[in-house]
C-alpha positions in Angstrom: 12.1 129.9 -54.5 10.7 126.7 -56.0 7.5 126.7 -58.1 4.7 124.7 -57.3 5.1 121.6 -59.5 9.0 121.7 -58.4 7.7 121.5 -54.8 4.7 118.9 -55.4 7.2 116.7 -57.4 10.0 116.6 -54.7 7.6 116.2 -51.7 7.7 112.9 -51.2 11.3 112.4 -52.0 12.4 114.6 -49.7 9.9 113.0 -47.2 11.2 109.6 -47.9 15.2 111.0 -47.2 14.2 113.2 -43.8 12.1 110.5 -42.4 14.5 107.3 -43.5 17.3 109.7 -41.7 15.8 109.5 -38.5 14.1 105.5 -39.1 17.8 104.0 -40.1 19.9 106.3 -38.4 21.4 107.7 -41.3 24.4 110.8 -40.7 23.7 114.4 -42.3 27.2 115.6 -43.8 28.2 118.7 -45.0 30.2 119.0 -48.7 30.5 120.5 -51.5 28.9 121.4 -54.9 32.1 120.6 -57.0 34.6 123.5 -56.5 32.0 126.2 -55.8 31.5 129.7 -56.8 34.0 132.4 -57.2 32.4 135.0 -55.1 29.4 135.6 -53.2 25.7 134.4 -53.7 22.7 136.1 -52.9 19.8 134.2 -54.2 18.8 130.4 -55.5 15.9 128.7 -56.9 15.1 125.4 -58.7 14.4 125.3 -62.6 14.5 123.0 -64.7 15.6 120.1 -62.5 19.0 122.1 -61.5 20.1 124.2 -58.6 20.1 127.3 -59.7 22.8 130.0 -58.0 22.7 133.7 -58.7 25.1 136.8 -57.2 28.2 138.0 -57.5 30.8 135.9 -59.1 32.7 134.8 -62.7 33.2 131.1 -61.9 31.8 128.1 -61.1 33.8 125.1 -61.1 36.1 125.3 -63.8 33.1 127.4 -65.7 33.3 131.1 -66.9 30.0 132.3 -65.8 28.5 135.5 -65.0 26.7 135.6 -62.3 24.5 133.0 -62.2 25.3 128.9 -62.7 23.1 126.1 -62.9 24.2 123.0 -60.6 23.0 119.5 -61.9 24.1 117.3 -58.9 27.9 116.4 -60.9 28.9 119.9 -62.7 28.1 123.3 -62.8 27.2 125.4 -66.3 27.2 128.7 -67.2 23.0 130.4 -68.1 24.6 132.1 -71.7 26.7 135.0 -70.8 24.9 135.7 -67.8 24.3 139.2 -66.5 26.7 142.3 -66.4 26.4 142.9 -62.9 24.8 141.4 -59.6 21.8 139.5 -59.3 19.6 139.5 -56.1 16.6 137.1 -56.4 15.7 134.5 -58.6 12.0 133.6 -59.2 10.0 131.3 -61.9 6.9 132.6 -63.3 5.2 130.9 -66.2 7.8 128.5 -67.1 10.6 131.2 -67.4 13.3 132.0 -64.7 13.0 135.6 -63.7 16.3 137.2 -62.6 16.6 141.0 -60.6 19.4 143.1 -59.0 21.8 145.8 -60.9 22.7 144.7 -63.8 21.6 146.6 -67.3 22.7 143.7 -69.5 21.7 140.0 -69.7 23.2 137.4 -72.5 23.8 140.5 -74.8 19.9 142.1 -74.5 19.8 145.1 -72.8 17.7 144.3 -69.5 17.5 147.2 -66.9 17.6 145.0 -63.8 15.4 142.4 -64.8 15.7 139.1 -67.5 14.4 136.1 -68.1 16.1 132.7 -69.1 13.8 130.7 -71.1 15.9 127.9 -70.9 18.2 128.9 -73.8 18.5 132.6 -74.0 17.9 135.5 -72.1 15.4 138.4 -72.8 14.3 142.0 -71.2 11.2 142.1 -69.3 9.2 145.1 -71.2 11.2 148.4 -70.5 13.0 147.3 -67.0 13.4 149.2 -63.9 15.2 152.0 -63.2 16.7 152.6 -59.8 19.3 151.1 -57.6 18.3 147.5 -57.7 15.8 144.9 -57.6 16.0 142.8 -54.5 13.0 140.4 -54.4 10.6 138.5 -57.0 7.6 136.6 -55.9 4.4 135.7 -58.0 0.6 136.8 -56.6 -2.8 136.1 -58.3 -0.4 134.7 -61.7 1.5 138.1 -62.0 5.4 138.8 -61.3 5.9 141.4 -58.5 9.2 142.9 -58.5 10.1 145.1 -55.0 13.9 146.5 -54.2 14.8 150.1 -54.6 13.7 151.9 -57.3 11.0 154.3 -58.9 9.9 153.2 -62.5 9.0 149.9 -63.8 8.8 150.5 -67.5 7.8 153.9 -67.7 5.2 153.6 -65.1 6.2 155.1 -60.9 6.1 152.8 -58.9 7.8 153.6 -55.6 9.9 150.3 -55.0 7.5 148.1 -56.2 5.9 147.0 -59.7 3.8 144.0 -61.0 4.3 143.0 -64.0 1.5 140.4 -66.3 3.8 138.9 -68.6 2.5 142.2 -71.0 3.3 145.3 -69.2 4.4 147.0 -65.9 2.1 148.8 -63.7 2.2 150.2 -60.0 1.0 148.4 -56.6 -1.4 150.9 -54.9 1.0 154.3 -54.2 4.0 151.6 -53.8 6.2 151.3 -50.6 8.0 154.2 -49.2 9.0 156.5 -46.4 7.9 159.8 -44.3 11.7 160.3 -42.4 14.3 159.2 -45.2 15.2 156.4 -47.8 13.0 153.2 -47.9 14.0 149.6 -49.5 11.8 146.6 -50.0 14.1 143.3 -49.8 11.7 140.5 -49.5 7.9 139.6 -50.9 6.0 136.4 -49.7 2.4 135.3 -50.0 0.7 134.2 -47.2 -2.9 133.6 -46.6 -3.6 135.4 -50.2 -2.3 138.3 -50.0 1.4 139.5 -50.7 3.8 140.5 -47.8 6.8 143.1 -48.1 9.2 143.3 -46.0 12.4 146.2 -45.8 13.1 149.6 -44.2 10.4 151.4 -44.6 7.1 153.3 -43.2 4.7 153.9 -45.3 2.7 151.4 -47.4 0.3 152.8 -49.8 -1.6 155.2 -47.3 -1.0 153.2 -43.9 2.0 155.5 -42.1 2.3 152.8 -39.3 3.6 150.2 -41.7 6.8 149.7 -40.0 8.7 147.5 -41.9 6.6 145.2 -43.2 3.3 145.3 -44.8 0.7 143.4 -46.9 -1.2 144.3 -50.0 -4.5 142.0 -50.9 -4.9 142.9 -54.1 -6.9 146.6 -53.6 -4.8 148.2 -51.0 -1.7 148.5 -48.4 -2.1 148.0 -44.6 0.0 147.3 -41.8 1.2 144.2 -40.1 0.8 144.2 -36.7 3.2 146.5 -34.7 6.1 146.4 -37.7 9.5 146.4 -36.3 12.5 149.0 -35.3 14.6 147.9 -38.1 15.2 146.0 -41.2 13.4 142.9 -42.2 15.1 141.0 -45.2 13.1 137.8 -45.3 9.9 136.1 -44.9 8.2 132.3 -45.0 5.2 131.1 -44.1 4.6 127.3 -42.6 1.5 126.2 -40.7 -0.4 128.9 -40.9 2.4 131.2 -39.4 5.0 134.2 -41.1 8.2 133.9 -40.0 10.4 137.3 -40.3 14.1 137.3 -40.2 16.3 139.9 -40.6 18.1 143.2 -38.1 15.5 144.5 -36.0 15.2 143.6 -31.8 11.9 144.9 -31.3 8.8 145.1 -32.6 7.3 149.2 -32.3 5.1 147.9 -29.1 8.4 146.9 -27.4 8.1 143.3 -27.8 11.6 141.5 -28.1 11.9 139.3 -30.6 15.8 139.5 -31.7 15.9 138.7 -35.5 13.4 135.6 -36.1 9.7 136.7 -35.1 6.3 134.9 -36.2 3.1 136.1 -36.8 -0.1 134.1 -36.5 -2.6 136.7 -38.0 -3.2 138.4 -34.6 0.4 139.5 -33.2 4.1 139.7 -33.6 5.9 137.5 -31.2 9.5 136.2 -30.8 10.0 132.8 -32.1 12.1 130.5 -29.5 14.9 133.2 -28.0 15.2 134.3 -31.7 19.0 135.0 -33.1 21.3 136.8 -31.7 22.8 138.6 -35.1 21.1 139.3 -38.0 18.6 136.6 -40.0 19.1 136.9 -44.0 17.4 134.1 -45.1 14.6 131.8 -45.0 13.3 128.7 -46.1 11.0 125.9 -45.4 10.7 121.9 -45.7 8.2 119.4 -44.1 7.6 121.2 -40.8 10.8 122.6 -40.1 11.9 126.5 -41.1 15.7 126.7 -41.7 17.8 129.7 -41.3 20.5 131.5 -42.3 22.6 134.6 -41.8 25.3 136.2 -39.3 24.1 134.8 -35.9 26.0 132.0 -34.3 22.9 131.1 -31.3 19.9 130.4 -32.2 17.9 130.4 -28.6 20.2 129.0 -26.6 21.6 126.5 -29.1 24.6 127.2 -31.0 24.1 126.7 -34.5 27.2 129.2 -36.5 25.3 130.8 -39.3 22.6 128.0 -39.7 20.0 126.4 -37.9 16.8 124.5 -38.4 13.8 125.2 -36.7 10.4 122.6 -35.6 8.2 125.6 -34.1 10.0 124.5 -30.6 13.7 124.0 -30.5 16.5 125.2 -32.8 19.0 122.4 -33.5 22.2 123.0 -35.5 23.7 121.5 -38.7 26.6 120.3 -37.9 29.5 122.9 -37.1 27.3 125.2 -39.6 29.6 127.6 -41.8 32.0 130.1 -41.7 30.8 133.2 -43.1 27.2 134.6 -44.0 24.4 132.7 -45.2 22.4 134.6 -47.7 20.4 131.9 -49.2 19.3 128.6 -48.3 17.4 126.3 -50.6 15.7 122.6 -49.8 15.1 119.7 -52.0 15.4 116.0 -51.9 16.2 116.0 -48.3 19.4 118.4 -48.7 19.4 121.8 -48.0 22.3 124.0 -49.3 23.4 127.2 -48.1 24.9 129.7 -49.9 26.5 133.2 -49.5 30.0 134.3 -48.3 31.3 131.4 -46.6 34.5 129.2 -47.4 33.8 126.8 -45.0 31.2 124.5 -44.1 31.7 122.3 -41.1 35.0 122.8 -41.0 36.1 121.7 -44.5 35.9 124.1 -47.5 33.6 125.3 -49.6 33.3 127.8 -51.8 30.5 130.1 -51.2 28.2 127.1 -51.3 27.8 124.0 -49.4 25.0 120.9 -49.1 23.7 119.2 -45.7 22.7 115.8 -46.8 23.2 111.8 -46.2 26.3 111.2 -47.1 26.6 113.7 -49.4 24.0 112.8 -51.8 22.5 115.6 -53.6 20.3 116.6 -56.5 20.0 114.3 -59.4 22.2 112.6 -56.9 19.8 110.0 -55.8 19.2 106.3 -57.5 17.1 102.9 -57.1 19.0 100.9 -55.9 19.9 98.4 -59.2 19.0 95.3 -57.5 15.5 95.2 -56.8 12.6 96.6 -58.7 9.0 97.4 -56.7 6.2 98.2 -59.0 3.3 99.9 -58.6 4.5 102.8 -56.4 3.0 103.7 -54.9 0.0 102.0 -55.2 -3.4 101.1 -53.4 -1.2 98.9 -50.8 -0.4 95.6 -53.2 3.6 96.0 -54.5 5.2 93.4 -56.6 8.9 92.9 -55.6 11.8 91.7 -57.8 15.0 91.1 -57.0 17.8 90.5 -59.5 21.3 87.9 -58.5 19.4 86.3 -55.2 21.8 84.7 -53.3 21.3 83.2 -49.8 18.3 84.5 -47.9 17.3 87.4 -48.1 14.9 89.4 -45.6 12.7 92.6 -46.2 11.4 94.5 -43.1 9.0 97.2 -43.6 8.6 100.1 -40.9 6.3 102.9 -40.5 7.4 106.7 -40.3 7.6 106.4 -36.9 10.3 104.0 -37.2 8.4 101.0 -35.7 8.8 97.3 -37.5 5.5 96.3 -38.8 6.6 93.6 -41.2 9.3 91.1 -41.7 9.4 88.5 -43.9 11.5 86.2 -45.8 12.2 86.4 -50.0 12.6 83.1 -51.0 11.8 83.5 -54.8 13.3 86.2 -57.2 9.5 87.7 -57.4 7.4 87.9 -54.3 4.3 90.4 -53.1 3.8 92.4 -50.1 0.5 93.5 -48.9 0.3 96.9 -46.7 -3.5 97.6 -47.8 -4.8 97.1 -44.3 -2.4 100.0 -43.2 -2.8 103.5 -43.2 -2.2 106.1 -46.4 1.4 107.5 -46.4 5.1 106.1 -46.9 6.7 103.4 -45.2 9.9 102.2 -45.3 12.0 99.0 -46.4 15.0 97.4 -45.5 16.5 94.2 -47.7 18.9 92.3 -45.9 21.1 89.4 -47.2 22.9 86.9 -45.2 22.1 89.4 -42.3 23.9 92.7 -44.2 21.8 95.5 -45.8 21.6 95.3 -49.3 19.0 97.7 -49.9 16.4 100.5 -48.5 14.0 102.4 -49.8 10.2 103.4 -49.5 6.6 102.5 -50.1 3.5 104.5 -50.9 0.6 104.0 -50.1 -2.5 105.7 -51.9 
């Protein structure tokens, strides 16, 4: 999951790519990330500028790795010597990426289940965990929760779920468990400031009727709603709302909601038709929730193991992918899927694959090296130069809406463009020589 200055600092890129997309008519693609992964990938997260992919596997490209890989946008390198056995979740917390699942051993230090990668090495977070594994990370009022299956983090109980302050471990209320059998927490989001869990389980704290899912604000454990029959394993907030994905049909009042449910802080109810096979991830970008898992409809739409989501309709990308979708990242316009699959829209890839324009990717994306626009953004006055003028040359500009609102003609190497009457936001522009498209890009306007 990206951290907050990742997120602020690609916001407007990726608003610039999604909205161009749809204003010049643009075609999504899927492809690669060089040769892939060796096996499969359960969690991703942004550090440092690079894609970072985390699982099950001892390759990437032509890199020994273990377990985890760091994608740049050309080539894929190895995090040290990785970890000894699987990760499940990736998470950054004070400049440090956090990694959990079942390993005992990261970049030679012993690390029950937990490390961090400071950007060079690896270290053990206090004492660890002990228990099965560690399947989500997420960060609440600046501390590190750490939920999965497992009862001591450090040397303190914790039933399935510990907080740690970058000093020591300590418990979350009476942690997350069950009254009828074995309970798992696989999922932790914040929404509206408090923390969400989500998993197979009943009992939260002291609150018996948390089926499934539950929130802690800091003091105590209550229910959400009604809960649902069956396993949640992911959750994402956008607009106010909690989306839920994961194998569950119902909710425990007998509401359908078939995978993909939303909550607006009142009730539980099913969002669109839902899926019709089980949701494992979740992820958000502008206004749109995208999806990934087993399912291959998404309402009515088909949309094979993928599918994007505007609060209304589902829409597919592309032909979608082959196998299971266990995680799904978005940034700079592209989002990339990840998990089992050796496909992706009908050409290979493996384990991991990008929806984008034409391919690009991160670090993937450049000015274009003939014209210069400086300040941007700026209070609505932009200086343009272009470099090797030839001919004439034409700039259009056009709102997000895709609508001309200027057009004029660049008859000097250097010329100015004045959007200050118009509204805050980005716009667009098109160069065009002789009549052919030489250039495109965006304004800002503060």
């Amino acid at each position: 999951m990206p951290d907050s200055m990742t997120m602020k600092k690609y916001t407007t890129l990726f608003l610039f790519l999604f909205f161009s997309a749809n204003v010049f008519s643009q075609s999504y693609v899927w492809s690669t990330l060089g040769s892939g992964v060796s096996g499969t990938v359960f969690a991703s997260a942004y550090y440092n500028g690079k894609l970072i992919v985390a699982g099950s596997f001892t390759s990437a490209g032509t890199v020994t790795v273990n377990n985890i890989a760091a994608w740049d946008g050309s080539s894929w390198t190895a995090l040290g010597t990785g970890t000894t056995n699987t990760i499940r979740a990736l998470c950054v917390y004070h400049g440090q990426l956090y990694a959990s699942g079942s390993f005992l051993n990261a970049g030679g230090v012993a690390a029950k289940r937990i490390a961090r990668w400071n950007g060079t090495q690896w270290d053990s977070v206090g004492h660890g965990i002990n228990g099965a594994s560690v399947y989500a990370l997420e960060v609440y009022h600046d501390q590190l929760y750490a939920a999965g299956k497992f009862g001591l983090a450090g040397y303190t109980i914790v039933n399935n779920i510990g907080v740690w302050n970058d000093t020591a471990w300590s418990a979350v209320g009476n942690g997350i468990s069950s009254v009828w059998g074995t309970s798992t927490v696989y999922c932790l989001r914040t929404f509206s400031n408090e923390i969400y869990a989500g998993g197979l389980f009943d009992l939260a704290g002291n609150d018996s009727i948390s089926y499934s899912i539950a929130k802690w604000n800091g003091n105590s454990w209550s229910h959400v709603g009604e809960g649902f029959d069956y396993t949640v394993y992911c959750l994402e907030p956008l607009g106010g709302i909690l989306y839920a994905g994961g194998d569950f049909y119902w909710t425990t009042g007998y509401h359908l909601v078939n995978n993909f449910a939303q909550w607006d802080g009142t009730q539980w109810m099913a969002a669109g038709g839902g899926a019709d096979n089980i949701v494992r991830s979740l992820t958000h970008y502008g206004t749109d929730i995208y999806l990934g898992g087993d399912f291959v409809t998404a309402g009515s739409t088909s949309a094979i193991r993928i599918s994007r989501w505007d609060g209304t309709t589902f829409y597919p990308l592309g032909g979608g992918v082959d196998n299971t979708v266990n995680a799904i990242s978005a940034d700079e316009g592209i989002v990339f899927a990840a998990g089992a699959l050796a496909n992706a829209g009908g050409s290979p890839a493996s384990h991991i694959a990008k929806w984008s324009i034409a391919g690009v990717g991160i670090s993937e994306i450049s000015a274009p090296g003939e014209i210069t626009i400086f300040p941007n953004p700026s209070d609505g006055i932009f200086n343009i130069q272009l470099k090797n003028t030839s001919g004439e040359n034409i700039i259009e500009v056009y709102n997000v809406n895709g609508e001309k609102i200027n057009s004029f003609a660049l008859k000097k190497e250097t010329a100015q463009i004045n959007l200050s009457g118009e509204a805050e936001g980005i716009y667009f522009y098109r160069i065009l020589a002789d009549g052919n498209l030489i250039s495109e890009g965006k304004f800002i306007v503060e």
